[in-house]
ZAMI-315955 format. One record per residue: residue in three letters; residue number from 1; x negated, y negated, z negated of N, C-alpha, C, O in turn. Coordinates in steps of 0.1 Angstrom, whole numbers, always signed. Atoms other than C-alpha are relative to their C-alpha. Example, Ala and Ser with C-alpha at 12.3 -4.5 7.8 and 13.67 -1.06 7.14 Angstrom:
residues 2
(pt 'ALA', 1, (-9, +12, +0), (-123, +45, -78), (-9, -12, +0), (-19, -12, -7)) (pt 'SER', 2, (+9, +11, +0), (-137, +11, -71), (+8, -11, -8), (+3, -22, -9)) 
end
This chain:
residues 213
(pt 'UNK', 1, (+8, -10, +6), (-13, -106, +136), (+9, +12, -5), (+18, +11, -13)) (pt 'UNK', 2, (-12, -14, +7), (+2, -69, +132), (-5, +4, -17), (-16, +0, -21)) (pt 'UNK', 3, (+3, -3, +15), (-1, -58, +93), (+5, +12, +0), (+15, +13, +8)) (pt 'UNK', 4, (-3, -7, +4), (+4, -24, +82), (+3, +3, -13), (-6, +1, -21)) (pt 'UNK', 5, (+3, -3, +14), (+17, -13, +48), (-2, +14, +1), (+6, +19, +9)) (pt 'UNK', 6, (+0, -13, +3), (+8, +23, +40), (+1, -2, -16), (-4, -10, -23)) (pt 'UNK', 7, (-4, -5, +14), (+23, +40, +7), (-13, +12, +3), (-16, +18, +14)) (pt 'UNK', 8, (+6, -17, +4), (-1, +70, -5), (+6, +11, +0), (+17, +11, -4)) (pt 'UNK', 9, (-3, -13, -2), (+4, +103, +1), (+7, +8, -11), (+7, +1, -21)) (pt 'UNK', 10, (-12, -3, +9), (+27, +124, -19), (-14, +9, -12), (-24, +16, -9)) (pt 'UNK', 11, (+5, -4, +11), (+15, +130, -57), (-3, +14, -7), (+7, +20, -3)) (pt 'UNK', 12, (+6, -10, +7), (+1, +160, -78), (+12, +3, -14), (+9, +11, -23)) (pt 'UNK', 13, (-4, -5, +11), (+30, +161, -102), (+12, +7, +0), (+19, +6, +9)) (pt 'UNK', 14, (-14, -13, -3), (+58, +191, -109), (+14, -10, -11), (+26, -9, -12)) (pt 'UNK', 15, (-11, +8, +9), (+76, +167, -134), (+2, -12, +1), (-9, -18, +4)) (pt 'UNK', 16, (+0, +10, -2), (+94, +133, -132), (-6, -11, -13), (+0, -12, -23)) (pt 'UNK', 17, (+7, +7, +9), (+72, +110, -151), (-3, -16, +4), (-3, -19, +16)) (pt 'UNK', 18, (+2, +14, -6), (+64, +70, -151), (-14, +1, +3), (-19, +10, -3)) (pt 'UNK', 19, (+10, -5, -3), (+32, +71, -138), (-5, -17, +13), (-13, -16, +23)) (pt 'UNK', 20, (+3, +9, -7), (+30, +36, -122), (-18, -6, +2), (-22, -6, +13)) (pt 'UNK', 21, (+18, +3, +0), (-12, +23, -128), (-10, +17, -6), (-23, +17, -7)) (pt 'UNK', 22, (+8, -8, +4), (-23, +58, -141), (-4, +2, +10), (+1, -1, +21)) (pt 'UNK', 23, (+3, -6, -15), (-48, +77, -121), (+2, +13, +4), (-6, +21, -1)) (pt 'UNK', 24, (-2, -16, -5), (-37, +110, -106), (-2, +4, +10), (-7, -4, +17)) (pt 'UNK', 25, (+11, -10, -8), (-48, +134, -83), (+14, -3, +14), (+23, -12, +14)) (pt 'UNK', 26, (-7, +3, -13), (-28, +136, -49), (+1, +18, +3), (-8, +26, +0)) (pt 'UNK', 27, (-4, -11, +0), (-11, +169, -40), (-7, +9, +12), (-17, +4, +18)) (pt 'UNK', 28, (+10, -7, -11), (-24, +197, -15), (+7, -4, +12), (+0, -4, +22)) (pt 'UNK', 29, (-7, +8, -16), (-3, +183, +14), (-10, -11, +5), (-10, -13, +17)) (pt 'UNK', 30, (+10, +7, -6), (-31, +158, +15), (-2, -7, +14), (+1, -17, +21)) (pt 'UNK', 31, (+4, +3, -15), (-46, +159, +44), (+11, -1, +14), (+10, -10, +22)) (pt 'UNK', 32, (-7, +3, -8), (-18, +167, +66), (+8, -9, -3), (+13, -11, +8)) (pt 'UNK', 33, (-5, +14, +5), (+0, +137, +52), (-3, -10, +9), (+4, -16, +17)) (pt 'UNK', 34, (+11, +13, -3), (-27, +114, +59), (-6, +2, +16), (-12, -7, +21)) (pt 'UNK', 35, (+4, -3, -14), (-33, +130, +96), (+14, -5, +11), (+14, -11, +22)) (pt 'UNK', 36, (-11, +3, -5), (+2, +126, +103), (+4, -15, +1), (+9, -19, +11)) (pt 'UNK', 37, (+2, +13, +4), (+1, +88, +88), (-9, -8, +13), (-5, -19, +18)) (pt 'UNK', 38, (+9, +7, -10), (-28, +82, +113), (+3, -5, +11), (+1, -16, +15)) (pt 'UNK', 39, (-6, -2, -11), (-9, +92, +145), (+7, -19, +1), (+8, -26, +11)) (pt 'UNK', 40, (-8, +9, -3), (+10, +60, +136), (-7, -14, -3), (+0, -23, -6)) (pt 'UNK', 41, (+8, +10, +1), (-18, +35, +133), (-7, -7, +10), (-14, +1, +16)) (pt 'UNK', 42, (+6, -3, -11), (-34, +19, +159), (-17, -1, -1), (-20, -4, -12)) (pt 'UNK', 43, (+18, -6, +7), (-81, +24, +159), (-3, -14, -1), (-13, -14, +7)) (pt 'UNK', 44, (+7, +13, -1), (-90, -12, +156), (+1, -6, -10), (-1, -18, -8)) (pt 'UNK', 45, (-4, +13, +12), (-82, -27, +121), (-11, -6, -1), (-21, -1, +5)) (pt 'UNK', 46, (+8, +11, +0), (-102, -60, +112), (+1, +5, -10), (-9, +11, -12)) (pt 'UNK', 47, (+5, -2, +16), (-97, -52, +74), (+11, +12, +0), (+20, +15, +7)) (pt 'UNK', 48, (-7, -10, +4), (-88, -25, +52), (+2, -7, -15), (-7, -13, -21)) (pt 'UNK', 49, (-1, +5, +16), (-72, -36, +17), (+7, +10, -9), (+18, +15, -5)) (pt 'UNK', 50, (-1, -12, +12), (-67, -11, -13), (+8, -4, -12), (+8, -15, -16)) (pt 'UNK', 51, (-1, -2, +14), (-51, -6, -43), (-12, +10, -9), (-10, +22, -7)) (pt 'UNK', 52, (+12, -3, +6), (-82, +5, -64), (+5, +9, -8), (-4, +12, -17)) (pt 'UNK', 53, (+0, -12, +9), (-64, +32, -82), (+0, +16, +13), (+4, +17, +24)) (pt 'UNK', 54, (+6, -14, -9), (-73, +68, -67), (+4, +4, +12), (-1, +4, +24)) (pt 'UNK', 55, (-13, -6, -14), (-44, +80, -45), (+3, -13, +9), (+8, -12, +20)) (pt 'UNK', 56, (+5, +6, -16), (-48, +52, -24), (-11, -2, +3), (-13, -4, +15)) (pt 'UNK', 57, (+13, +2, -8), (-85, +46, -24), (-3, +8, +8), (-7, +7, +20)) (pt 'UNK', 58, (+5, -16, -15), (-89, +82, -8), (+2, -3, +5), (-8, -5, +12)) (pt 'UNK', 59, (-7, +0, -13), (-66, +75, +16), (-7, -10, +12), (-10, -8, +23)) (pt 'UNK', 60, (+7, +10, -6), (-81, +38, +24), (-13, +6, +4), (-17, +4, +15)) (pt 'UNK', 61, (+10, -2, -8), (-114, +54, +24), (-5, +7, +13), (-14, +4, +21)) (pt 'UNK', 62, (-2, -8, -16), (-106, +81, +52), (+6, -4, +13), (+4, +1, +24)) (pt 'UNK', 63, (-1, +11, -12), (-91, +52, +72), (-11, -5, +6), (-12, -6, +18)) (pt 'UNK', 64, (+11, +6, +1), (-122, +37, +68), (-7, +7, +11), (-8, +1, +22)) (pt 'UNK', 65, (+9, -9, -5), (-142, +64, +82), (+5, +3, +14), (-3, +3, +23)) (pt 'UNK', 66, (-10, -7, -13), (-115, +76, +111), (-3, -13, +12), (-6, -12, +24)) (pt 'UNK', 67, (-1, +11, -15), (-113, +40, +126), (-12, -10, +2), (-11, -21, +8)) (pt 'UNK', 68, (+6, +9, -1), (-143, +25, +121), (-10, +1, +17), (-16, +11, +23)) (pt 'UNK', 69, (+7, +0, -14), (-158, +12, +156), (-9, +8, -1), (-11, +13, -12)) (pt 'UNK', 70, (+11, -8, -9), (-186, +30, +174), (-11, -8, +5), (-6, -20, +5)) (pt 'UNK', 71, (+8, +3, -3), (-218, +19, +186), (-3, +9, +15), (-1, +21, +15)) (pt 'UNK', 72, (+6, -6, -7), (-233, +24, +222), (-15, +2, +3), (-22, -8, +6)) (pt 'UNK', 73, (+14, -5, +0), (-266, +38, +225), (-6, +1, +15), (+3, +4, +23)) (pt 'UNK', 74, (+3, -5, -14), (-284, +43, +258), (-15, +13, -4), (-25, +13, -11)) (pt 'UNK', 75, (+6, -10, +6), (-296, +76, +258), (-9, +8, +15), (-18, +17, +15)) (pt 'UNK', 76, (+11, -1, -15), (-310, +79, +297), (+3, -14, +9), (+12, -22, +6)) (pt 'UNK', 77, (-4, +11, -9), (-311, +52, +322), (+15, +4, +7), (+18, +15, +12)) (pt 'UNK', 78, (-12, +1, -5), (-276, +46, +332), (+14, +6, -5), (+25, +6, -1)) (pt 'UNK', 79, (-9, -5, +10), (-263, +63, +304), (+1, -7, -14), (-6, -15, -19)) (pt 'UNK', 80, (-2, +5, +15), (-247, +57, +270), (+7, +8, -7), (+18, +13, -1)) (pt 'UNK', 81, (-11, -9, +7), (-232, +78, +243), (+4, -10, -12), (-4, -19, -15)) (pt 'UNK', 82, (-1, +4, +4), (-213, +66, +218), (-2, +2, -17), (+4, +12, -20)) (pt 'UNK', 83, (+5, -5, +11), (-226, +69, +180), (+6, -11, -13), (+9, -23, -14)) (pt 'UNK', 84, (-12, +5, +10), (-206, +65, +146), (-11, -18, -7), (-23, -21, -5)) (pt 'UNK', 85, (+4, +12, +9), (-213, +32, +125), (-1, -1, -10), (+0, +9, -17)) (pt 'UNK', 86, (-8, +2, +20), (-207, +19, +90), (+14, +4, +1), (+21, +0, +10)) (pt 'UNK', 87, (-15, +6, +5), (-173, +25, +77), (+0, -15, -4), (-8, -23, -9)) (pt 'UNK', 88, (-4, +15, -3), (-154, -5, +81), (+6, +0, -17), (+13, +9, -22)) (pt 'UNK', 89, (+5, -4, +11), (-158, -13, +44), (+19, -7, -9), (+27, -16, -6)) (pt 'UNK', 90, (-17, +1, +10), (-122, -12, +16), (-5, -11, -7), (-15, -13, -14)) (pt 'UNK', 91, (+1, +12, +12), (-117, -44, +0), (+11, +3, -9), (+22, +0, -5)) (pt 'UNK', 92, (-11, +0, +12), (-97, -35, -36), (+2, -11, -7), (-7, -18, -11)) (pt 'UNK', 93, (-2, +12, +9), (-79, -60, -53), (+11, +9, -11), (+16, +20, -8)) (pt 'UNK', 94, (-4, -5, +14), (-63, -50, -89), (+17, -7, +7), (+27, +0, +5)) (pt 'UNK', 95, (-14, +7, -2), (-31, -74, -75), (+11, +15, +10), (+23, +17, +11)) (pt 'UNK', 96, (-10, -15, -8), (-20, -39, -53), (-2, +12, -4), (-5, +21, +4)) (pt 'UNK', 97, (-4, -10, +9), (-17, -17, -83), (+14, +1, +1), (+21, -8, +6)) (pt 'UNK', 98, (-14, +0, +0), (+15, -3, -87), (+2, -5, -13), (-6, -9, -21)) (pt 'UNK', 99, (-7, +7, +17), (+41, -14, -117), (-7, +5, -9), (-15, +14, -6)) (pt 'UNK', 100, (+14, +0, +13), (+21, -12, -148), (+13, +4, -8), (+20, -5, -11)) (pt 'UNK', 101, (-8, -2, +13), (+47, +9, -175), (-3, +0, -10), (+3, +6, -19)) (pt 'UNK', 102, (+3, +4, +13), (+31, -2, -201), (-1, +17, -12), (-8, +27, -9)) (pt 'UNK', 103, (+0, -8, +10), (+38, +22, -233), (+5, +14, +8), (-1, +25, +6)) (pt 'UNK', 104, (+0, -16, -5), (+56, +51, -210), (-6, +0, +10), (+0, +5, +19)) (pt 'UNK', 105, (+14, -8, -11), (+24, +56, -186), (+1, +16, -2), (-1, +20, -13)) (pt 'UNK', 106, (-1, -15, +1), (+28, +93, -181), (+7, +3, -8), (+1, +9, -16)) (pt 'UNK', 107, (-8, -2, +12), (+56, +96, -204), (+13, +10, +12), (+13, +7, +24)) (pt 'UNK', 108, (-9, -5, -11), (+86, +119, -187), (+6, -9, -5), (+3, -15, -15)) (pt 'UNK', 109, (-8, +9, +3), (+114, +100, -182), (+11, +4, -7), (+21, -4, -8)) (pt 'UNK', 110, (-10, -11, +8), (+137, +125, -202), (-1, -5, -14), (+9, -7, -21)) (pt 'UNK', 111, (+4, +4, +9), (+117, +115, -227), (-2, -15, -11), (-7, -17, -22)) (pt 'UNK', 112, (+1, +12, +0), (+123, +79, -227), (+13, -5, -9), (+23, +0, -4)) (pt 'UNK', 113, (-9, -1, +7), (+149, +68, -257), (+11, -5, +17), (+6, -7, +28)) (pt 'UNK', 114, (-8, -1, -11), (+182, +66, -232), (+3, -13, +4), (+3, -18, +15)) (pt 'UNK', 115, (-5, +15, +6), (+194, +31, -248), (-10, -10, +9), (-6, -18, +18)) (pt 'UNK', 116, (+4, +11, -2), (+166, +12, -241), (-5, +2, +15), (-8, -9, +21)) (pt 'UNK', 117, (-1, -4, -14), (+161, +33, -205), (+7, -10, +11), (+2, -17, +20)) (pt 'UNK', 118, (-9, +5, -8), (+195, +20, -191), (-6, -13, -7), (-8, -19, +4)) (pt 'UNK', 119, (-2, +14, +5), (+189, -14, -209), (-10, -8, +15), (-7, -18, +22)) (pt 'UNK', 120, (+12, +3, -8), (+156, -16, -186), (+7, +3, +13), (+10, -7, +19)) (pt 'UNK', 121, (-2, -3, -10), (+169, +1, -156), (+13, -17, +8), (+13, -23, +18)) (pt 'UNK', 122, (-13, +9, +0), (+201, -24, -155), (-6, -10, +3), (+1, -13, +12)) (pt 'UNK', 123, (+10, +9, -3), (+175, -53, -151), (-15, +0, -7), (-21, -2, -17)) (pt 'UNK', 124, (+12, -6, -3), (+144, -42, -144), (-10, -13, +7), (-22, -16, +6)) (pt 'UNK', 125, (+9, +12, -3), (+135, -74, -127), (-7, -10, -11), (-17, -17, -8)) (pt 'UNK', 126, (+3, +8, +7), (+133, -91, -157), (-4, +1, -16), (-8, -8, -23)) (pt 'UNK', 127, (+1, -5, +10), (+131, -71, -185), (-12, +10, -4), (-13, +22, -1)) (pt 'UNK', 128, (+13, -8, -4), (+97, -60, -190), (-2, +16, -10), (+1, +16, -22)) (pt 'UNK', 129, (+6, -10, +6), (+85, -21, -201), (-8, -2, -14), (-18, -9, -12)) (pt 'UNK', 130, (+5, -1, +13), (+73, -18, -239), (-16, -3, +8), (-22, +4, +17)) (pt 'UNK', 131, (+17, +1, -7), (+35, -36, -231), (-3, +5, +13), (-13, +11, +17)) (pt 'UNK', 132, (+3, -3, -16), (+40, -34, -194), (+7, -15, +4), (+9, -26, -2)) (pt 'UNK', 133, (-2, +12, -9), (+53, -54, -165), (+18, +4, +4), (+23, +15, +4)) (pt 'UNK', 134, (-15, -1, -7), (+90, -62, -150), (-6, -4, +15), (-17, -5, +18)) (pt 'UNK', 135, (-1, -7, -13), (+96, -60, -116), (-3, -20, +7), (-6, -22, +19)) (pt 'UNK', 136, (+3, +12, -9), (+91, -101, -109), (-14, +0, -4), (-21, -5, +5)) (pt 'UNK', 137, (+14, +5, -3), (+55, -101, -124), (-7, +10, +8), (-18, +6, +13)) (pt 'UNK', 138, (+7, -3, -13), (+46, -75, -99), (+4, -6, +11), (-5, -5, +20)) (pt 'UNK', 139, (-6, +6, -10), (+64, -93, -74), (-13, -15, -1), (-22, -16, +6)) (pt 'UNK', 140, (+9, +8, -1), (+44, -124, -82), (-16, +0, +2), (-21, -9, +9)) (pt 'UNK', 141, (+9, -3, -3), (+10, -110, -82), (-1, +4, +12), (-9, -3, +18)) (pt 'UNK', 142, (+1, -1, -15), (+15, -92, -47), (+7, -9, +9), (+10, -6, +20)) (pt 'UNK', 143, (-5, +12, -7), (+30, -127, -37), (-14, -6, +5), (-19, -7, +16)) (pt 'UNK', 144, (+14, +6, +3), (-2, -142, -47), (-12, +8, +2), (-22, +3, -4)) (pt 'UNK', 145, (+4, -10, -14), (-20, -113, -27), (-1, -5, +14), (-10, -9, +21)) (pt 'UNK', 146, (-3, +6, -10), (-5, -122, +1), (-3, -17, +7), (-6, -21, +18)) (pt 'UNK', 147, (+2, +12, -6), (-9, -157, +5), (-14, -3, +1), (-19, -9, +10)) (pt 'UNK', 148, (+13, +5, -2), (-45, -159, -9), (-9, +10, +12), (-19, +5, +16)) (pt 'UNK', 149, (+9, -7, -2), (-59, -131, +10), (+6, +4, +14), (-3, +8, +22)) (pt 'UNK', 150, (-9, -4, -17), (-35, -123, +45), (-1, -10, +9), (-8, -11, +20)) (pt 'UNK', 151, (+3, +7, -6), (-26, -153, +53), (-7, -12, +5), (-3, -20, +14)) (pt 'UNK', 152, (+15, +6, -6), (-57, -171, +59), (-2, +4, +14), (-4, -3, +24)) (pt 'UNK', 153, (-1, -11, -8), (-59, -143, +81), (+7, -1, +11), (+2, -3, +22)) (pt 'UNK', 154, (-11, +5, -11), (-30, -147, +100), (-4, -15, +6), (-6, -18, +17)) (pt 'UNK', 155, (+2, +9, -10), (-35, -181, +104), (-16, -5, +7), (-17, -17, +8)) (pt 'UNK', 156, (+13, -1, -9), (-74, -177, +123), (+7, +5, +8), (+0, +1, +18)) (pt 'UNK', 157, (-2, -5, -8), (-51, -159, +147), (-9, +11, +10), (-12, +9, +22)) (pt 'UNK', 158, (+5, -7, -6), (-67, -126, +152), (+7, +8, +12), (+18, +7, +16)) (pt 'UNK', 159, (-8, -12, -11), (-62, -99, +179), (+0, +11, -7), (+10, +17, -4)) (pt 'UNK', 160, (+1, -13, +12), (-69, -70, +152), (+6, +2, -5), (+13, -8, -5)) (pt 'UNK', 161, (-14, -1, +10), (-44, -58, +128), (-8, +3, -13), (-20, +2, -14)) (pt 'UNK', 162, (+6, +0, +16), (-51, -53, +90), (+7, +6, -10), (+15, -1, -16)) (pt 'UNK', 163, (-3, -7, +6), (-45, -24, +70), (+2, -1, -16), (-7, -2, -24)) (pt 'UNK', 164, (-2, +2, +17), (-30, -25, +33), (+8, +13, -5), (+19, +18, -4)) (pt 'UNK', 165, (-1, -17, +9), (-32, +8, +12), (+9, -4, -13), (+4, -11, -21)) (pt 'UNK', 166, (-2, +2, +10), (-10, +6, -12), (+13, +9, -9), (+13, +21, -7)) (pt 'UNK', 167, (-7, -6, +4), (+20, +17, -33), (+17, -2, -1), (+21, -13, +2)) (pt 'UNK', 168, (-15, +3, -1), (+60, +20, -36), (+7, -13, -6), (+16, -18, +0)) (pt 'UNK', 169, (+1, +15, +5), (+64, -11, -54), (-4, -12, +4), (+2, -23, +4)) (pt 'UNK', 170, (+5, +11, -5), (+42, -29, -40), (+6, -5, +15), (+12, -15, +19)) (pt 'UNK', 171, (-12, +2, -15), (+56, -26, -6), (+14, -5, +0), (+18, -13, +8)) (pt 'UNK', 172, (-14, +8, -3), (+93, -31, -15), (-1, -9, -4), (+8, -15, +2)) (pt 'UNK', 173, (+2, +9, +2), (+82, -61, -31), (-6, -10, +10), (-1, -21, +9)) (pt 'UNK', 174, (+3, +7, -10), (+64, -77, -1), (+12, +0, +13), (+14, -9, +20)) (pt 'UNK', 175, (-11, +2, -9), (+96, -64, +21), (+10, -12, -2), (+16, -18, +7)) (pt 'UNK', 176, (-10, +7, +3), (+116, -86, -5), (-5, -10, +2), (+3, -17, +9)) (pt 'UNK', 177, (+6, +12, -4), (+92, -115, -1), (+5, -8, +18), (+9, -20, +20)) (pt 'UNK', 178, (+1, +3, -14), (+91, -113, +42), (+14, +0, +4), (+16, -7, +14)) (pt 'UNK', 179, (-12, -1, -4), (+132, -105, +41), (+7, -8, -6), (+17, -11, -1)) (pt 'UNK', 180, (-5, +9, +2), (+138, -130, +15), (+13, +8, -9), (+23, +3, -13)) (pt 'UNK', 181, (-14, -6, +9), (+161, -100, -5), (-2, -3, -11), (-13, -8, -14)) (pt 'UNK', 182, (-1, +0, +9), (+171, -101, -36), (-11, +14, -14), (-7, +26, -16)) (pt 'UNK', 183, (+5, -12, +4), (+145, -81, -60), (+6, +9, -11), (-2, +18, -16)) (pt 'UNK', 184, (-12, -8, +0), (+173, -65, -76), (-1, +13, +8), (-2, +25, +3)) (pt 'UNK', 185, (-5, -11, -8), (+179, -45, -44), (-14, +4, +3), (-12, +12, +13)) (pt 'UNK', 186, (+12, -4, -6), (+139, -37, -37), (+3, +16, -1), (-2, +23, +8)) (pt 'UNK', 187, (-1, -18, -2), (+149, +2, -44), (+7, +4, +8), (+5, +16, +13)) (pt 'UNK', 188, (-10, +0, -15), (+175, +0, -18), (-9, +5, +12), (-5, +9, +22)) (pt 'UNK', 189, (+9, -2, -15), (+149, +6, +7), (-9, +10, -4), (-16, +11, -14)) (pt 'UNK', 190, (+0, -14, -2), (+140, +38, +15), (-18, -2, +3), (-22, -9, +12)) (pt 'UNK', 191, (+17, +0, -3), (+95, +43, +12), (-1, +14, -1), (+2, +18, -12)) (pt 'UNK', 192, (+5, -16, +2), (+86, +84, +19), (-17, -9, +0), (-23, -19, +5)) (pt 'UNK', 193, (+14, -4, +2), (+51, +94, +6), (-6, +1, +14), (-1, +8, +23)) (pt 'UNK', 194, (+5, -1, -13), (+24, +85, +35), (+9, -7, +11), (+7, -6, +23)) (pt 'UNK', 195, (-10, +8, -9), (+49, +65, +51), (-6, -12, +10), (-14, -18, +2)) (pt 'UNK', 196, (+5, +13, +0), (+38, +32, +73), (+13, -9, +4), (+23, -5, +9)) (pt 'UNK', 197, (-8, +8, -1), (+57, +2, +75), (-8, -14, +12), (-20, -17, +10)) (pt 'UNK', 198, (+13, +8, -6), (+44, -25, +103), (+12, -15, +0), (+24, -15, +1)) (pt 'UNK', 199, (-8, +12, -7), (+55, -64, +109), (-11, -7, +2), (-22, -2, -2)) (pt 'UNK', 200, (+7, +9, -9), (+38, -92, +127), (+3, -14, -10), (+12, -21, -14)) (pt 'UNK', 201, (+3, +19, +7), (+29, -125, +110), (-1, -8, +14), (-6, -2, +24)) (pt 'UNK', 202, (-1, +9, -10), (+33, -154, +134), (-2, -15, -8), (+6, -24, -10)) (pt 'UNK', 203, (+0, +19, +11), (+23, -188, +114), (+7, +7, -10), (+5, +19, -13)) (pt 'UNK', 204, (-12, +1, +12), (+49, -188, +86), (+12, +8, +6), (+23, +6, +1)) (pt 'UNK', 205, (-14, -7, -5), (+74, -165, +105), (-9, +14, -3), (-21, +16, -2)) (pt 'UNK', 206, (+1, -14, +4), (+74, -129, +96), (+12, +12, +11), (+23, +7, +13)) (pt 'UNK', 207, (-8, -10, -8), (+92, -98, +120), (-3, +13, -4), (-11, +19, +2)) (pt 'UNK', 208, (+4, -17, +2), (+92, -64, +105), (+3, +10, +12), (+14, +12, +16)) (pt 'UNK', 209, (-9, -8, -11), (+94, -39, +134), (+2, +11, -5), (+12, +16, +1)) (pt 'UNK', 210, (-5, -11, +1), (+96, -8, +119), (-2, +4, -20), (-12, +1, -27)) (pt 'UNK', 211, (+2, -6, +18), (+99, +5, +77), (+2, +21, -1), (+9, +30, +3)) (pt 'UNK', 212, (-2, -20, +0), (+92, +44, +68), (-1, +4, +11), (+10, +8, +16)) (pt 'UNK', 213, (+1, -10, -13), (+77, +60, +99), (-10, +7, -4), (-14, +16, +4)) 
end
């Protein structure tokens, strides 16, 4: 089964700020983003899966709409046109939120005392944000994503692929899972805004073929 990950489209903000579970608007690049994103999808997904905060539902929902099959109609003898259907409907789960920064949600990072910044940055896996999350309990929740809700999936052995909207985090964290890296290095790896990432589930074997296209 092919899997896509899609990151969201590039954000609405002029300053650098934490901004991990807030909800914010998505920039005017938008559309051409998300047109360009498409090109690299292929029209058949079986499921679409969301992160339920804004800047990816849009995006999931306009997936929705773009590739949802067609219906044929017969509209003279020996004819048929083909006519739209339901969108093929976004399943959100809260587990593909991005990192949760707790106390600096929208806070600049300038703004952040410096001390306890680097203390966090330096181990970030493990050291959680003032009333937020470190970098393994999102890793465990989109673990436990993945297993309850993919591969089931994978193992029915579809022909369809299955789209997952989601965010910068959440992706290098499933990369670290399928590659087995260290989540330490998950920022090592390079996610542009609108980006997709695709690998193939095989039983319990995993093959990324391509990251950031």
């Amino acid at each position: 089964m092919d899997v896509y990950l899609i990151r969201h489209t590039e954000v609405a903000l002029k300053e650098r700020v934490a901004y991990g579970q807030s909800d914010i608007d998505l920039a005017d690049t938008y559309e051409e983003q998300r047109d360009r994103l498409i090109a690299h999808l292929p029209d058949d997904p079986m499921a679409i899966f969301s992160s339920p905060l804004r800047r990816c539902r849009q995006l999931a929902d306009d997936l929705s709409r773009n590739f949802s099959p067609g219906s044929q109609i017969e509209i003279a003898p020996g004819q048929k046109k083909t006519v739209d259907s339901h969108p093929l409907p976004v399943q959100t789960d809260d587990r593909l939120k991005e990192f949760f920064f707790g106390d600096w949600e929208m806070v600049p990072w300038n703004d952040i005392d410096r001390a306890t910044l680097d203390s966090w940055m330096g181990d970030f896996v493990t050291i959680r944000t003032p009333n937020g999350e470190n970098f393994f309990d999102l890793f465990e929740r989109v673990r436990d994503f993945w297993q309850s809700s993919i591969m089931p999936l994978a193992q029915s052995k579809p022909t369809q692929p299955v789209f997952i909207v989601s965010h910068g985090g959440v992706i290098r964290a499933l990369l670290c899972l399928f590659l087995d890296l260290s989540l330490q290095n998950a920022y090592r790896i390079n996610l542009d805004y609108g980006a997709v990432t695709k690998l193939t589930v095989n039983g319990s074997f995993y093959t990324v073929q391509y990251i950031n296209r």
